[in-house]
C-alpha positions in Angstrom: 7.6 73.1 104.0 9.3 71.1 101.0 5.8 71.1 99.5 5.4 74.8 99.7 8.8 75.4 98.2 7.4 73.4 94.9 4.4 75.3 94.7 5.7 78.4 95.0 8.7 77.5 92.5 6.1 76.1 89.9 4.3 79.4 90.3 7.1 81.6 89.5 7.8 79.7 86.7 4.3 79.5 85.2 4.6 83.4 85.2 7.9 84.0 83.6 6.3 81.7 81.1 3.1 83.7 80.9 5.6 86.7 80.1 7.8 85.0 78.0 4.4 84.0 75.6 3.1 87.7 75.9 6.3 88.7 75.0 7.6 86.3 72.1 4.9 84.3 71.2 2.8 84.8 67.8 -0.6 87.1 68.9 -0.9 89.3 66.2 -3.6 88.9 63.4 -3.6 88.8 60.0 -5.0 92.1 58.5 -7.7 91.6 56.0 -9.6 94.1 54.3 -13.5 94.5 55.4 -15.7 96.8 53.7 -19.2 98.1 54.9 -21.8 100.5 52.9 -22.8 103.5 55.3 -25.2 105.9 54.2 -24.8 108.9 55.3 -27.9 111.2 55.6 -26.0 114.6 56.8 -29.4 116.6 56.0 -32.0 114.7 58.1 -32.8 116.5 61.0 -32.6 114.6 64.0 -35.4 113.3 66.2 -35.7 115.9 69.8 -35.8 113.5 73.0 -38.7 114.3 74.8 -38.6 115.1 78.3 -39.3 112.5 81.3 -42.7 112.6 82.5 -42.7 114.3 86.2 -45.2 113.7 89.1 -47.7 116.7 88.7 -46.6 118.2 92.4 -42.9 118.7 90.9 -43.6 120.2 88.0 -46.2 122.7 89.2 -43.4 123.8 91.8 -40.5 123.5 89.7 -41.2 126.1 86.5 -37.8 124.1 84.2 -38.6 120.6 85.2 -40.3 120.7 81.9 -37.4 121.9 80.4 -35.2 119.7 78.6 -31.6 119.1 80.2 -28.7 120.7 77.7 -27.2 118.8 75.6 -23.8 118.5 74.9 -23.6 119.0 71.4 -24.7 116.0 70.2 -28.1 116.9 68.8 -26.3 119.7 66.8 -24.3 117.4 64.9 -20.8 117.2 66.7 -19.0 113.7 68.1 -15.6 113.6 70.0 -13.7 113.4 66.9 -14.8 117.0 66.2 
């Protein structure tokens, strides 16, 4: 029983000092300056997936498994910071 009492002392106290390091001690970084070339070719047009090949009996039943799915706007040029 006196055993268990250490344990579970030493664990409370490995925690608060597991807070007390999140909290106080020195994590940040230094910022430093990084630059990267990006080329940017905004009139390219952009390369149309082509669609999964099907087994022949599902796409002679189904007429739009051919299809391609819809997109969600990113073929036409938009990103979630639009």
């Amino acid at each position: 029983m006196r055993l268990l009492k250490v344990v579970v002392v030493l664990v409370i106290l490995i925690l608060a000092g597991l807070a007390g390091y999140a909290y106080f001690g020195d994590m940040t970084s230094d910022p430093n300056e990084m630059r990267m070339p990006v080329e940017l070719d905004l009139g390219a047009d952009s390369p149309t997936p082509q669609p999964a090949a099907t087994t022949g009996a599902a796409s002679a039943e189904d007429g739009d498994a051919a299809q391609p799915a819809a997109t969600d706007g990113a073929e036409a040029g938009q990103n979630d910071l639009d």
